[in-house]
C-alpha positions in Angstrom: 0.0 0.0 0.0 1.5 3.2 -0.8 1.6 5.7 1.8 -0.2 8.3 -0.1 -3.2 6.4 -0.1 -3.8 7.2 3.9 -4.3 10.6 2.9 -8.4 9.0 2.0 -8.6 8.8 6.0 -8.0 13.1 5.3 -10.6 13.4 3.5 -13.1 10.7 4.9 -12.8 12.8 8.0 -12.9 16.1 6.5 -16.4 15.3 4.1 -18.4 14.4 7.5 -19.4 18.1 7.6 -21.0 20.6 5.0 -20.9 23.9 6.8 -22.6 25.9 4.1 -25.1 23.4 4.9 -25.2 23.1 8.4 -24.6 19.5 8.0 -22.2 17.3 10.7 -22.3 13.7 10.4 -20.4 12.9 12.9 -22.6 12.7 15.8 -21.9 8.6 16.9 -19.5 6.1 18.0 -20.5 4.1 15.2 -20.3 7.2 12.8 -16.5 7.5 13.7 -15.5 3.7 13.6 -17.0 3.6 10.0 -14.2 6.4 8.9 -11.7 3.4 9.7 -12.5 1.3 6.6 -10.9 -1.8 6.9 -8.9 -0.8 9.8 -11.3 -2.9 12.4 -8.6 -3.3 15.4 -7.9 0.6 15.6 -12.0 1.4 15.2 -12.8 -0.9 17.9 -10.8 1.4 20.6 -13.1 4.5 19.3 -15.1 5.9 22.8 -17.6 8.9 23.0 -14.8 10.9 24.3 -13.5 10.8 21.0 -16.4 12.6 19.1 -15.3 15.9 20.3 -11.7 15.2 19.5 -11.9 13.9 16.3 -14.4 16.9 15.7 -11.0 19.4 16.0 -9.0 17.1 14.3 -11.5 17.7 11.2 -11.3 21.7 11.7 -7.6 21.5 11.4 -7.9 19.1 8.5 -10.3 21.2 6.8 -8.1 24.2 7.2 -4.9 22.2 5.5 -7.8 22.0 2.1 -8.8 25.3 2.3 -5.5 27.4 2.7 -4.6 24.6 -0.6 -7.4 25.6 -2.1 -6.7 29.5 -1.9 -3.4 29.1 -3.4 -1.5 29.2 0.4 0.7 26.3 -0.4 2.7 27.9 2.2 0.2 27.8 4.8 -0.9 24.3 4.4 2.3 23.3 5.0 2.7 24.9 7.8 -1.1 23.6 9.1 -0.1 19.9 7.9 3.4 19.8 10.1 1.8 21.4 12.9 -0.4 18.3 13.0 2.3 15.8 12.3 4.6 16.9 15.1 1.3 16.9 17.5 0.5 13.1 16.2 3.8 11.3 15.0 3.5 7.9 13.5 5.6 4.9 13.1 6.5 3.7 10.2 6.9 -0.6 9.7 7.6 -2.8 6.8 5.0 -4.8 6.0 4.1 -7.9 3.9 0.2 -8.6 5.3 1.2 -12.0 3.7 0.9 -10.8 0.3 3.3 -13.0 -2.0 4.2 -12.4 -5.5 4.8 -14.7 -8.4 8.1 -16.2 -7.0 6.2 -16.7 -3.3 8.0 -13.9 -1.6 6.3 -11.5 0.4 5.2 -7.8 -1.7 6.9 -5.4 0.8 5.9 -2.2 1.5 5.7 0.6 3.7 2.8 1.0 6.3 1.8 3.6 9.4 1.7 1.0 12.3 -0.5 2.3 15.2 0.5 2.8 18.8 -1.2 5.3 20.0 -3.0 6.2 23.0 -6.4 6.9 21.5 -8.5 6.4 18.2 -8.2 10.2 17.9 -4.3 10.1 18.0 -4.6 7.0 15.7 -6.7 8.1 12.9 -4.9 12.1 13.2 -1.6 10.5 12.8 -2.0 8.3 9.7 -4.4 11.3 8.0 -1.7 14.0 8.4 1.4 11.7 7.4 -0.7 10.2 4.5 -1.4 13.9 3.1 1.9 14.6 3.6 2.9 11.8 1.2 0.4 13.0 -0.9 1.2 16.7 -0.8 4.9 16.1 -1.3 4.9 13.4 -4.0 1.7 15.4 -6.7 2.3 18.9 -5.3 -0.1 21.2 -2.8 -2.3 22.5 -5.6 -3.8 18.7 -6.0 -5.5 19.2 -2.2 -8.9 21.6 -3.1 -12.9 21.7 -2.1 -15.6 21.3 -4.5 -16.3 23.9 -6.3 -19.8 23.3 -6.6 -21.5 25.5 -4.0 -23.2 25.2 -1.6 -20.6 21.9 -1.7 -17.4 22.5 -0.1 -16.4 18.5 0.4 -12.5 18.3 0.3 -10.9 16.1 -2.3 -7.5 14.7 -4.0 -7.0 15.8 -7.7 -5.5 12.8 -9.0 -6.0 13.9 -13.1 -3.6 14.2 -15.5 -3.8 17.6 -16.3 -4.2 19.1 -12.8 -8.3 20.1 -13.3 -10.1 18.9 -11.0 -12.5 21.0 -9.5 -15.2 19.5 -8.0 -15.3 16.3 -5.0 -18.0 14.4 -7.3 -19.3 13.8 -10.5 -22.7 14.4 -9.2 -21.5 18.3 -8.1 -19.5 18.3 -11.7 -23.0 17.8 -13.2 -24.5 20.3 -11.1 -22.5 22.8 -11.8 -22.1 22.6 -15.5 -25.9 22.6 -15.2 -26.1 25.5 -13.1 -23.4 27.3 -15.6 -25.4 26.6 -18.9 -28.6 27.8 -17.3 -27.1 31.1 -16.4 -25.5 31.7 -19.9 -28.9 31.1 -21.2 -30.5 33.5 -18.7 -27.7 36.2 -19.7 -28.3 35.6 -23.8 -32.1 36.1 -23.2 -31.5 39.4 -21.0 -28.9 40.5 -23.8 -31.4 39.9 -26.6 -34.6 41.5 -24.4 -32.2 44.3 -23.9 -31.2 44.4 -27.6 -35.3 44.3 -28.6 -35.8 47.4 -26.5 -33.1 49.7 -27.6 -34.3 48.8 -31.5 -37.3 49.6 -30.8 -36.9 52.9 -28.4 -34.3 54.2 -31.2 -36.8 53.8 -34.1 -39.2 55.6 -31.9 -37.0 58.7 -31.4 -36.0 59.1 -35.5 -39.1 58.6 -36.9 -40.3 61.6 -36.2 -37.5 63.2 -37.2 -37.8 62.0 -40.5 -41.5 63.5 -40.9 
């Protein structure tokens, strides 16, 4: 597994509230141990005095997309080390028992868990698997959707760096959204165009008499 791909936790986290919305899904034990995936032995320590924690986790998370997002590459650096010194990890080789075509085991690298709590758990392998992710395809591929009131976090994994929105449900909406409003702007342009023809003929007709 390459370590990148812990940077999902990231986002997992970060997509359980829509502000704009007013929406928090994170409101249960069961809510939190579901963020986990196939990570079963580190959701089963998850407690109710986590919800709160893992609540400010996802704050400081968010921030690390946003200031991305803006164009502060700077910044989100600075927001993801400030979470990576608070929640170290340690990293193991691993094989999970995983052979290849000559029966050896397919090393790689992996973020073993020691921590005290889920909270340090799950903060620790989100922050050193968006650093991966940040360092190895660049700050700008960290952004929110685009599509308001939508402001889930995602990973731009495209070629050409143009990602812009978490889903292709809110790509959908907004290209909708954007061809209604040029129509609405070509209607007013030609109601405006019908008036002024008409006031102008109007005014020089007379003239002509």
């Amino acid at each position: 597994m390459e370590l990148a791909h812990y940077s999902d936790f990231a986002v997992r986290l970060v997509n359980t509230e829509e502000p704009a919305r007013g929406k928090d899904t994170l409101t249960s034990v069961e809510v939190v141990r579901e963020l986990f995936g196939p990570a079963a032995q580190m959701a089963r320590r998850v407690t109710e005095a986590d919800l709160p924690r893992f609540r400010t986790v996802r704050a400081r998370l968010r921030a690390v997309f946003a200031a991305a997002d803006e164009g502060d590459h700077t910044g989100a650096v600075d927001l993801l080390n400030s979470l990576l010194l608070e929640f170290p990890v340690s990293p193991q080789i691993s094989g999970h028992e995983t052979l290849d075509e000559e029966g050896r085991p397919r090393w790689h690298m992996h973020l073993a868990d020691h921590s005290s709590n889920a909270t340090t758990g799950y903060a620790a392998i989100s922050a050193m698997g968006l650093a991966f992710h940040l360092t190895e395809f660049g700050a700008d591929r960290l952004g929110l959707c685009q599509a308001p009131p939508c402001r889930n976090a995602y990973l731009d994994t495209s070629t050409n760096r143009s990602r812009r929105y978490c889903s292709d449900r809110c790509a959908t909406r907004a290209n909708v959204a954007a061809y209604r409003a040029r129509k609405r702007q070509e209607a007013e342009r030609t109601d405006r165009t019908g008036l002024t023809a008409d006031s102008s003929q109007e005014i020089t007709t007379p003239a002509e008499r």
